[in-house]
Z-matrix of the N, CA and C atoms (Angstrom, degrees):
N
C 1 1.456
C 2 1.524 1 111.46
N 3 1.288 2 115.82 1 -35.05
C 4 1.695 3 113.67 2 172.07
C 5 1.143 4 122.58 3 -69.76
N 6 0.940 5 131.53 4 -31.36
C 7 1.320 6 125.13 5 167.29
C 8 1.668 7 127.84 6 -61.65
N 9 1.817 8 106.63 7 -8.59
C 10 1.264 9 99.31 8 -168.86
C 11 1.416 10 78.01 9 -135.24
N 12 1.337 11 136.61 10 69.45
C 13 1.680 12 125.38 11 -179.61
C 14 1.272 13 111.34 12 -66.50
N 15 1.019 14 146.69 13 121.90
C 16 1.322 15 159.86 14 110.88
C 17 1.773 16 100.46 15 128.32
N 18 1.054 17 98.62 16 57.68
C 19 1.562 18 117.83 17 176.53
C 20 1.648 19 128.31 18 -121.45
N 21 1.627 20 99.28 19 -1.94
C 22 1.657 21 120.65 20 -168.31
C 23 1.295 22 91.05 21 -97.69
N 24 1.091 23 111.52 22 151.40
C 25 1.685 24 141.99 23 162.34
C 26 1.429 25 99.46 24 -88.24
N 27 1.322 26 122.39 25 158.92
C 28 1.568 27 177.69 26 -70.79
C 29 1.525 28 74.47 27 -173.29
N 30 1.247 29 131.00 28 -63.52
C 31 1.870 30 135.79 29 -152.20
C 32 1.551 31 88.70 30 -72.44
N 33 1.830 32 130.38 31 -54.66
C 34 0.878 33 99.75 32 -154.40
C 35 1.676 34 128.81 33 -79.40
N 36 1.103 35 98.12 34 7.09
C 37 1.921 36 116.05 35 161.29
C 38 1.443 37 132.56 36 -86.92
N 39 0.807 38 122.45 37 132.75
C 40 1.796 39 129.32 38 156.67
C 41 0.864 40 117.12 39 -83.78
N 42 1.422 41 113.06 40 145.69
C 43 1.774 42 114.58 41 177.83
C 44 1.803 43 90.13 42 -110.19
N 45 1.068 44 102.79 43 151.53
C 46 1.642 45 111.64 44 -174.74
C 47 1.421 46 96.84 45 -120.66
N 48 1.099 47 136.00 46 -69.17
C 49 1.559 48 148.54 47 -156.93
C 50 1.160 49 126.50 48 -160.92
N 51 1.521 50 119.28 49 111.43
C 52 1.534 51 102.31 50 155.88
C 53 1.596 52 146.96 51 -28.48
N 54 1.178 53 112.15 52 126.66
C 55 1.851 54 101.23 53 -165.35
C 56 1.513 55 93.88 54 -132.01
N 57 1.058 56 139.39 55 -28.49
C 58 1.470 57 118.57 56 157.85
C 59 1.539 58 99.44 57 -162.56
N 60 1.917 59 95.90 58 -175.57
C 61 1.803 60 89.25 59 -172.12
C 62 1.236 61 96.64 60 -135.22
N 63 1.442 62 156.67 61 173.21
C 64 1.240 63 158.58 62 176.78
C 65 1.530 64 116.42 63 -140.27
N 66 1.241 65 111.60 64 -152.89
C 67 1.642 66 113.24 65 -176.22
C 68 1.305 67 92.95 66 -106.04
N 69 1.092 68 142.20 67 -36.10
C 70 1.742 69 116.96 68 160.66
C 71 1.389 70 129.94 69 -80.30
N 72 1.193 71 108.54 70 -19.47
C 73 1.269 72 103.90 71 -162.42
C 74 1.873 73 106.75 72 -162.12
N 75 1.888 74 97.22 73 177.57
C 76 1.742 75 94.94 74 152.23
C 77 1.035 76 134.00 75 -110.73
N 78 1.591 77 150.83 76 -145.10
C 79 1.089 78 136.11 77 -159.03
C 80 1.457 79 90.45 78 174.94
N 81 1.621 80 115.31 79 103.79
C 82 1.421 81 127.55 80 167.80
C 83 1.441 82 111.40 81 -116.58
N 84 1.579 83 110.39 82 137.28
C 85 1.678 84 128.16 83 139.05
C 86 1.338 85 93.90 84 -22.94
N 87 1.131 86 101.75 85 142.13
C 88 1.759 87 130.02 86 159.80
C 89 1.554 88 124.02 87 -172.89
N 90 1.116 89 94.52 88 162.29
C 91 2.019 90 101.63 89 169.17
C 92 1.198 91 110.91 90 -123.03
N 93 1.730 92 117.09 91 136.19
C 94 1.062 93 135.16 92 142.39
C 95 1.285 94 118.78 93 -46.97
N 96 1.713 95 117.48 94 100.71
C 97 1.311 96 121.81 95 -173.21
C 98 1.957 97 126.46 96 -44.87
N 99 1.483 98 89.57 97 -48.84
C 100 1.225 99 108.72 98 -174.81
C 101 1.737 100 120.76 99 -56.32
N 102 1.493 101 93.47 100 -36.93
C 103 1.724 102 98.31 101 174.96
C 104 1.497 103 108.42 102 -131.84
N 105 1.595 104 131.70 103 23.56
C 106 1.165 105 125.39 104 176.50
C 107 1.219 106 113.81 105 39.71
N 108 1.597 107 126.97 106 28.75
C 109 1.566 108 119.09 107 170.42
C 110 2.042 109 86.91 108 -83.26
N 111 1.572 110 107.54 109 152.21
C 112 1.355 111 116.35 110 158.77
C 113 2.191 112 128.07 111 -74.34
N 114 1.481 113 79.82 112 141.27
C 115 1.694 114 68.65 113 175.38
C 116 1.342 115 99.85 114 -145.85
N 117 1.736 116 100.84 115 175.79
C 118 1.521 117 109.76 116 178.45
C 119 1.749 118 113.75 117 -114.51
N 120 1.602 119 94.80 118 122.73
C 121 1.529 120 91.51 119 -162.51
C 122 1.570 121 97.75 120 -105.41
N 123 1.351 122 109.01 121 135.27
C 124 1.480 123 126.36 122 173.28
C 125 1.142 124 105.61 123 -97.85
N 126 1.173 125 117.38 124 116.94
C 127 1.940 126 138.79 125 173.09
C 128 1.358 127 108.35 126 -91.72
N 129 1.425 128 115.19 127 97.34
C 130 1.500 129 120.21 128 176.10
C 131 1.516 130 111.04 129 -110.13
N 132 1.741 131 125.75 130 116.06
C 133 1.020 132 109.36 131 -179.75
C 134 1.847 133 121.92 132 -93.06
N 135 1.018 134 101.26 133 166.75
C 136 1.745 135 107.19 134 -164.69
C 137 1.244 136 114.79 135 -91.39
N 138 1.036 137 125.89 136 115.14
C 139 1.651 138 119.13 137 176.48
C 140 1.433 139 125.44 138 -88.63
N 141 1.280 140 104.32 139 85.52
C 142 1.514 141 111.28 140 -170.92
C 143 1.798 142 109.19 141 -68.09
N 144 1.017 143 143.50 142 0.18
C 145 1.591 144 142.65 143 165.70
C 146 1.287 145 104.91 144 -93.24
N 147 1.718 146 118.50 145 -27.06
C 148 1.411 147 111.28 146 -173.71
C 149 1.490 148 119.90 147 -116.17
N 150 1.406 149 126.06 148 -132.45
C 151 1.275 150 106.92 149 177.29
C 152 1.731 151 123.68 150 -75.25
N 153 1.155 152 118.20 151 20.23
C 154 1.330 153 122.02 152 -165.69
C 155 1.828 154 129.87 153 58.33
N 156 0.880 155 104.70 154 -126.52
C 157 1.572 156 121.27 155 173.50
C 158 1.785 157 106.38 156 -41.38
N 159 1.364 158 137.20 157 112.09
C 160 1.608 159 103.54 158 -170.58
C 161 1.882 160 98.73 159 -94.63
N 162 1.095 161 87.36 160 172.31
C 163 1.343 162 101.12 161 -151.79
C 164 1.563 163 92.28 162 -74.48
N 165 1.228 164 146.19 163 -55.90
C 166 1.576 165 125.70 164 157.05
C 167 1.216 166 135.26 165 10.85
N 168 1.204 167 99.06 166 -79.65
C 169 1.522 168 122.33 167 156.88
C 170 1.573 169 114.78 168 -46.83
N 171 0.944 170 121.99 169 -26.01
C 172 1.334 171 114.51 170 -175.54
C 173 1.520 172 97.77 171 -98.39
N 174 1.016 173 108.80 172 -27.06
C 175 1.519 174 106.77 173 174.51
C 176 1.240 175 109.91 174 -79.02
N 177 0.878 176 140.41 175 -69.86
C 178 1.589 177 143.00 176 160.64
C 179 1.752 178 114.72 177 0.05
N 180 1.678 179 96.98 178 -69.97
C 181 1.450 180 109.81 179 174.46
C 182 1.601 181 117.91 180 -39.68
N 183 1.287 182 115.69 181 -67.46
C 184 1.226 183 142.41 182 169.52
C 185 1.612 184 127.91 183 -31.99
N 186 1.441 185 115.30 184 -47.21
C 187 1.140 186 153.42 185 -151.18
C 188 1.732 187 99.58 186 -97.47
N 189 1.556 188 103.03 187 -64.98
C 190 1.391 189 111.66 188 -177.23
C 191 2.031 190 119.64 189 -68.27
N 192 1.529 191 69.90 190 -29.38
C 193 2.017 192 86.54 191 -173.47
C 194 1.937 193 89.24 192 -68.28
N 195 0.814 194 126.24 193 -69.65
C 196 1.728 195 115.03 194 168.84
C 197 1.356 196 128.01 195 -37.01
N 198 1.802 197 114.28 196 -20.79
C 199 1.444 198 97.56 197 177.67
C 200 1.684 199 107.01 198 -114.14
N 201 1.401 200 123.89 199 154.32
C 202 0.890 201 149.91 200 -165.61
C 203 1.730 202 107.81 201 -144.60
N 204 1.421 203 115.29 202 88.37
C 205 1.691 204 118.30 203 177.13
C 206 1.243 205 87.24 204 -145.73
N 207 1.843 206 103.80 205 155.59
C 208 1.583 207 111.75 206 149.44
C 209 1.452 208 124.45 207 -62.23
N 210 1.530 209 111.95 208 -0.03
C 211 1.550 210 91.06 209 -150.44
C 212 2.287 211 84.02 210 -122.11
N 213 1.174 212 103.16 211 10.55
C 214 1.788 213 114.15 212 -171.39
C 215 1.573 214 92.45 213 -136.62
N 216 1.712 215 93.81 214 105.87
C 217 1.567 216 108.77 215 147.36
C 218 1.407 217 128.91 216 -15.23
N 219 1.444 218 113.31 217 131.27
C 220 1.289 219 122.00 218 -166.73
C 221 1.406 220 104.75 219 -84.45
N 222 0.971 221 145.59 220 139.78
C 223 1.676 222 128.74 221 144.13
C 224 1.890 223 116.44 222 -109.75
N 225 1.147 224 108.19 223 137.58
C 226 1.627 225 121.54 224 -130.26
C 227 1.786 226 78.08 225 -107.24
N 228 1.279 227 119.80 226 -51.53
C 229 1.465 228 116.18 227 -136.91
C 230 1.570 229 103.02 228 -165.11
N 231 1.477 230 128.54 229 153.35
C 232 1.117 231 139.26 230 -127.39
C 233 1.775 232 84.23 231 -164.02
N 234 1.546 233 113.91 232 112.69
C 235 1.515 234 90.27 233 173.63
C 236 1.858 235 104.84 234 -142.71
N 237 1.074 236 140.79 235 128.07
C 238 1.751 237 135.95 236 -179.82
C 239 0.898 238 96.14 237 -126.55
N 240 1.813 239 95.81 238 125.59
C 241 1.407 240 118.77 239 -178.25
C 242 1.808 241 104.87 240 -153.65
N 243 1.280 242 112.64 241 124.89
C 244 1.895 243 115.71 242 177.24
C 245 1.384 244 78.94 243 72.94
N 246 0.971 245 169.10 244 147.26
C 247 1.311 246 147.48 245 47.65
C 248 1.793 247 113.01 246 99.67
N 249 1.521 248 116.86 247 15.48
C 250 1.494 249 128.22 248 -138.62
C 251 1.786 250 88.90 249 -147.43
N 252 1.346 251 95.44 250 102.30
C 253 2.106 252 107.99 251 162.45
C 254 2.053 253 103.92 252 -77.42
N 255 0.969 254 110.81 253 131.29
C 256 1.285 255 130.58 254 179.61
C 257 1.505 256 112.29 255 -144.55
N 258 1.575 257 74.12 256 101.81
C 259 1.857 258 91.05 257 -177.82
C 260 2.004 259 114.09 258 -96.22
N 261 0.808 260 118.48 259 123.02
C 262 1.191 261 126.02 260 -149.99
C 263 1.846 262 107.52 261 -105.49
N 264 1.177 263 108.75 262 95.12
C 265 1.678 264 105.22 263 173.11
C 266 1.267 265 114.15 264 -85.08
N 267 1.641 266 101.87 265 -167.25
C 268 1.181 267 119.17 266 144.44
C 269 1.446 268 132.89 267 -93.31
N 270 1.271 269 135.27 268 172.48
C 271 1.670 270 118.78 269 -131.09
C 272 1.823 271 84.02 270 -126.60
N 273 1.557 272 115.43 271 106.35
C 274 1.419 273 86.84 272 159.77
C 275 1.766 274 103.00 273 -132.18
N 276 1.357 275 129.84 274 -176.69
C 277 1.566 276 134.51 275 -115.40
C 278 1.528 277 91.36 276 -91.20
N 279 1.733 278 126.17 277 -54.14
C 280 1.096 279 119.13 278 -157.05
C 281 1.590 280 84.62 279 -166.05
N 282 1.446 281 96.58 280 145.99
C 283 1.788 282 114.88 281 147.74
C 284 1.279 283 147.29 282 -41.53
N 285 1.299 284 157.21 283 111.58
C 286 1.044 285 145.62 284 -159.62
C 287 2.222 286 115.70 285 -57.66
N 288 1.072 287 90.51 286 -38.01
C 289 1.502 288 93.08 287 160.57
C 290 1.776 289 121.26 288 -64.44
N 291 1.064 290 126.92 289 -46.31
C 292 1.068 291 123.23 290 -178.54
C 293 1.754 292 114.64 291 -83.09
N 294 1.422 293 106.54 292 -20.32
C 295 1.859 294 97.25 293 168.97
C 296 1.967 295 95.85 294 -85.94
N 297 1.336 296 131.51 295 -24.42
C 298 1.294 297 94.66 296 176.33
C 299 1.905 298 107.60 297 -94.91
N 300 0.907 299 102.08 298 38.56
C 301 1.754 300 107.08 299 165.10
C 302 1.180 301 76.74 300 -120.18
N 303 1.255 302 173.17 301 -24.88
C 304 1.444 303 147.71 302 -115.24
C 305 1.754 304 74.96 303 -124.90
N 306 1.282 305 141.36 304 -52.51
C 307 1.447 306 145.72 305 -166.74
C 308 1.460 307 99.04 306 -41.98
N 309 1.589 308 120.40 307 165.05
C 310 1.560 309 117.92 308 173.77
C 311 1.877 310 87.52 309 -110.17
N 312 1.263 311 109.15 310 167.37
C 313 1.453 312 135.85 311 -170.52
C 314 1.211 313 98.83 312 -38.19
N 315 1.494 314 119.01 313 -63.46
C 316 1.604 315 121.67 314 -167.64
C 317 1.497 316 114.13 315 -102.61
N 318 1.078 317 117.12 316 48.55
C 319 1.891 318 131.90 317 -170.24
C 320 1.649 319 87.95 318 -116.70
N 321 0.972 320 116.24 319 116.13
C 322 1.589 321 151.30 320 169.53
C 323 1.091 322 106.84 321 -85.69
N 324 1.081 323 125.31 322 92.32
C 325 1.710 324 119.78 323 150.37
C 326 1.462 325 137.57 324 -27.36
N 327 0.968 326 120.78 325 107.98
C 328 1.657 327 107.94 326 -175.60
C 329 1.457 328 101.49 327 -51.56
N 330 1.455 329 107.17 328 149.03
C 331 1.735 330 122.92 329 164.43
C 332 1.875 331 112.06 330 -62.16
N 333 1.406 332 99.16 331 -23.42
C 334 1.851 333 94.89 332 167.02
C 335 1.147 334 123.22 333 -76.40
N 336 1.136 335 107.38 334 -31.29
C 337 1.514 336 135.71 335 -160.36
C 338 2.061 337 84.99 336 -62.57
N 339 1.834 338 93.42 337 -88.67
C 340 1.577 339 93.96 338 178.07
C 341 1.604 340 129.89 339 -34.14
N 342 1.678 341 101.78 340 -40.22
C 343 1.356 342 102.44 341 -174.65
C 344 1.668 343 115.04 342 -55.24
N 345 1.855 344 99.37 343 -33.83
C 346 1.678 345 96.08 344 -159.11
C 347 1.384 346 94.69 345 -81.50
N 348 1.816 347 133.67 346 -20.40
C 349 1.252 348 110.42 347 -170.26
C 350 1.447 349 120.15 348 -108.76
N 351 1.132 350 112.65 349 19.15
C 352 1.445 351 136.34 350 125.98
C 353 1.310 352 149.95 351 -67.05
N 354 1.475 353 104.70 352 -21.99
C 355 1.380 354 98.93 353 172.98
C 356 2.157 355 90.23 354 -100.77
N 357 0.789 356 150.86 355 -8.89
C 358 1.492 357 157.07 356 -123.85
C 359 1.726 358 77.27 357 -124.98
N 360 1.757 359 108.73 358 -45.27
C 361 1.559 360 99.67 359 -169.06
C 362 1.454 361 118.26 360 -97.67
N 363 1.659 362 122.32 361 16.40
C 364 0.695 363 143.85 362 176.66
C 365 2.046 364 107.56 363 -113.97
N 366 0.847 365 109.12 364 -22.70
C 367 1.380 366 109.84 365 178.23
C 368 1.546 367 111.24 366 -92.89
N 369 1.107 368 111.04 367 -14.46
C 370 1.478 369 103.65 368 171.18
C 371 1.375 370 123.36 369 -91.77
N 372 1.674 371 109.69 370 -46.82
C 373 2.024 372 112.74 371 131.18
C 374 0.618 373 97.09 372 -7.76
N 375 1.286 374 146.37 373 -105.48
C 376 1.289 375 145.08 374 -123.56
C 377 1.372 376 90.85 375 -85.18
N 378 1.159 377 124.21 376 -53.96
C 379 1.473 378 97.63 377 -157.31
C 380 1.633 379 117.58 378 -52.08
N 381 1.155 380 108.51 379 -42.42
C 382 1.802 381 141.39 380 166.55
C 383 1.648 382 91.31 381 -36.72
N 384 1.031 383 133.01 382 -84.75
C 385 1.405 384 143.67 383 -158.00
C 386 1.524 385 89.98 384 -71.25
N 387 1.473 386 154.36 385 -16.10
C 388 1.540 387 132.94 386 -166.50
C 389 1.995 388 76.03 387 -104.98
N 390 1.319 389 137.12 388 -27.31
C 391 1.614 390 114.92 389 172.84
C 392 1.924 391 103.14 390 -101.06
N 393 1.341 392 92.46 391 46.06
C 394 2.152 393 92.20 392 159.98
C 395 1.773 394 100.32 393 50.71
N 396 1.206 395 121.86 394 40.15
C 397 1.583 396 111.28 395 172.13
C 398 1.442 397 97.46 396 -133.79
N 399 1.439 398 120.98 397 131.17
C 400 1.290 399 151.31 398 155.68
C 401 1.463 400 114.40 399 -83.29
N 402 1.597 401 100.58 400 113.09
C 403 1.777 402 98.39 401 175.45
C 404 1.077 403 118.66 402 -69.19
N 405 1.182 404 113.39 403 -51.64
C 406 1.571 405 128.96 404 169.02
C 407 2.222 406 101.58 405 71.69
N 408 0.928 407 81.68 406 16.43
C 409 1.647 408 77.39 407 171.86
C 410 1.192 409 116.52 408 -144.77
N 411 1.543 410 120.13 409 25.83
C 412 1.497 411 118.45 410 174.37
C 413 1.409 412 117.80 411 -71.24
N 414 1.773 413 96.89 412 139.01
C 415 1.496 414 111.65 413 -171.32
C 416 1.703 415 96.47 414 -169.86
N 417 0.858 416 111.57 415 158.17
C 418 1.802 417 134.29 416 -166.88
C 419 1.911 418 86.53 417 -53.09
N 420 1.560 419 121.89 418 -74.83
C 421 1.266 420 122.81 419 179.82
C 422 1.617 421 113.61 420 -34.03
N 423 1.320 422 117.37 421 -44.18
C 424 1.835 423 112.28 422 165.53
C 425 1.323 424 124.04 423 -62.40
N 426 1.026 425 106.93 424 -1.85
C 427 1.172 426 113.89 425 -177.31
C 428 1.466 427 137.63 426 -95.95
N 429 1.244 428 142.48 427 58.58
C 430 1.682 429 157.07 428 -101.88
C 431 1.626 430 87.98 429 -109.07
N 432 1.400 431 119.23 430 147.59
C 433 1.287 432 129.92 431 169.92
C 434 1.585 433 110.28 432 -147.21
N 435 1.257 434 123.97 433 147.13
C 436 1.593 435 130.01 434 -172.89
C 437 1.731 436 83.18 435 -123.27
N 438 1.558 437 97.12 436 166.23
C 439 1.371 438 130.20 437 -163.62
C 440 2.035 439 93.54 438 -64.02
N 441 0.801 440 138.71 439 -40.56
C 442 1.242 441 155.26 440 165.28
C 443 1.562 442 136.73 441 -52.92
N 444 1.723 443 94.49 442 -4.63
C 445 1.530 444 114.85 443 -175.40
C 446 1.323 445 124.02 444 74.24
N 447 2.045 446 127.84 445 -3.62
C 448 0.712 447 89.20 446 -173.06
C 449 1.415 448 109.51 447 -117.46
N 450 1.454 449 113.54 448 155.79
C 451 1.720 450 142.31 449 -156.43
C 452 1.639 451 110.38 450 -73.94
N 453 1.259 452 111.01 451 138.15
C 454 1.341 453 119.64 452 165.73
C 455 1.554 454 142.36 453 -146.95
N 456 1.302 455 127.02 454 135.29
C 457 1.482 456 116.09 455 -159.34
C 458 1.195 457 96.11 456 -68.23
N 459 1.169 458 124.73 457 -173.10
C 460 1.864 459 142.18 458 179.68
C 461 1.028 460 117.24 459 163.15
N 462 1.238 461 112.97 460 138.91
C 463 1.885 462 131.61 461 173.26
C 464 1.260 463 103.26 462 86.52
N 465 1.528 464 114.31 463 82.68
C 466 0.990 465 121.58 464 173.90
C 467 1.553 466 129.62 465 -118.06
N 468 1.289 467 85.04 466 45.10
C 469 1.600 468 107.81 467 168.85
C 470 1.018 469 132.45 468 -52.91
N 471 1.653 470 116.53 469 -45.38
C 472 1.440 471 129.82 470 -166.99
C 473 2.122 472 100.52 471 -107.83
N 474 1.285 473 103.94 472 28.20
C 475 1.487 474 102.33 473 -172.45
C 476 1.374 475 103.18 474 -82.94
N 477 1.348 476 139.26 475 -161.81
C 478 1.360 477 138.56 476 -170.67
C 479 1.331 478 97.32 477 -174.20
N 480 1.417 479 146.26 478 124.25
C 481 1.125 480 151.19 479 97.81
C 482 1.420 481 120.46 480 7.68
N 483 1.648 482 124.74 481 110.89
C 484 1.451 483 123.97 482 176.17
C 485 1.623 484 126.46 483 -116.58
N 486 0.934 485 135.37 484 114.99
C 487 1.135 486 104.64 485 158.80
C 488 2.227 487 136.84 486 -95.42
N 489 1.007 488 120.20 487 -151.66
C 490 1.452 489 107.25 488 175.80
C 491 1.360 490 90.29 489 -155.08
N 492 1.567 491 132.20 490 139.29
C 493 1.887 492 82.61 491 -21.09
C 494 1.209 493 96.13 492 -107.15
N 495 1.433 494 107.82 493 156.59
C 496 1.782 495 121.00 494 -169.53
C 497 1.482 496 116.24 495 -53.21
N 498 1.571 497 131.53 496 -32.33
C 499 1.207 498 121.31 497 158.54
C 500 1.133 499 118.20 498 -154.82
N 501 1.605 500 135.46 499 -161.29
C 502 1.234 501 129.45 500 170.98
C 503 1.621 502 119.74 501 -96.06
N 504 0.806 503 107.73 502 106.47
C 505 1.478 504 124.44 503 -177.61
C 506 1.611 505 105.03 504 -62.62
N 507 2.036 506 131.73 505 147.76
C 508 0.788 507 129.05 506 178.63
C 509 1.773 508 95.16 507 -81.91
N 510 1.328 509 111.29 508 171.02
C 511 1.453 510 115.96 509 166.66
C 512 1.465 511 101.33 510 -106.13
N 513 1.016 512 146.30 511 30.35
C 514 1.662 513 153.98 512 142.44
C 515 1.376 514 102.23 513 -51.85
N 516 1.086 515 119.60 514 168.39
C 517 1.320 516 141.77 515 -157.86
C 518 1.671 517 107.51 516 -140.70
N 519 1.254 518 108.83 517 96.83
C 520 1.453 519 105.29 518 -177.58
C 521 1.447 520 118.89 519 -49.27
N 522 1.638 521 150.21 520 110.71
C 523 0.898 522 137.45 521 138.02
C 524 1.649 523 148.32 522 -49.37
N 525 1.159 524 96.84 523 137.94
C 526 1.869 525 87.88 524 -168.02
C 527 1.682 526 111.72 525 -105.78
N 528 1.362 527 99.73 526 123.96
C 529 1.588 528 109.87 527 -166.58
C 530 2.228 529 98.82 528 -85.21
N 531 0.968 530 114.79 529 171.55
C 532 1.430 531 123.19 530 166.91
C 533 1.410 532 117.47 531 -113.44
């Protein structure tokens, strides 16, 4: 699919199941027909009376297509079809919020356990912040995990591009009126 980004049809996916829903959109299980690898498809609809495409999404696209880490969600594929943005990842098992609800009351985390998905969620920070991008939306739900432990940022809609330093500041001294 990378090699041909945003060249797939709507046909060449399955939708399997709903897996969660957001403020733009939903987010279904699916397979890539062609090689039965799984993915996660984001259903964004288009507002043709209003501003169209929302800008999230466009950030998202943009944002992710520049990063390349183990520890930051892939996005595979780019697809518009009916009036419908379908952003196309890679597929991993569950959220970090929902495996620690998934624990019972007195289930202890191993100390490896925390250590590795902390440093995994700290290396992609960084990685994010060493190419000038601010997630600005970290929370347990961004937080993607596969059966295998390993961790990933996501939803990077609300991220921002930085540079340093962003401009030239006067050396005046703001005064404060009453």
């Amino acid at each position: 699919m990378e090699d041909d980004f945003g060249s797939s049809t709507i046909e060449s996916f399955e939708k399997l199941e709903n897996i969660g829903s957001g403020t733009y959109g939903d987010v279904f299980r699916g397979i890539f027909k062609k090689t039965n690898e799984q993915v996660a498809i984001k259903r964004i609809k288009i507002e043709l009376e209003g501003e169209g495409i929302p800008s999230t999404a466009l950030r998202e696209i943009c944002i992710l297509r520049g990063l390349k880490h183990p520890n930051i969600v892939e996005i595979k594929d780019v697809v518009i079809h009916e009036n419908k943005l379908y952003l196309i990842f890679e597929y991993l098992e569950i959220d970090l919020r929902k495996y620690l609800s998934s624990l019972s009351h007195d289930e202890i985390l191993e100390s490896d356990l925390i250590k590795s998905f902390l440093y995994q969620l700290l290396d992609g920070i960084a990685y994010c912040h060493s190419m000038k991008i601010l997630h600005r939306d970290l929370k347990p739900q961004n937080v993607l995990l596969d059966q295998s432990g390993r961790l990933k940022l996501a939803d990077f809609g609300l991220s921002r591009a930085f540079s340093i330093p962003t401009r030239p500041y006067t050396k005046e001294v703001c005064k404060r009126y009453f």
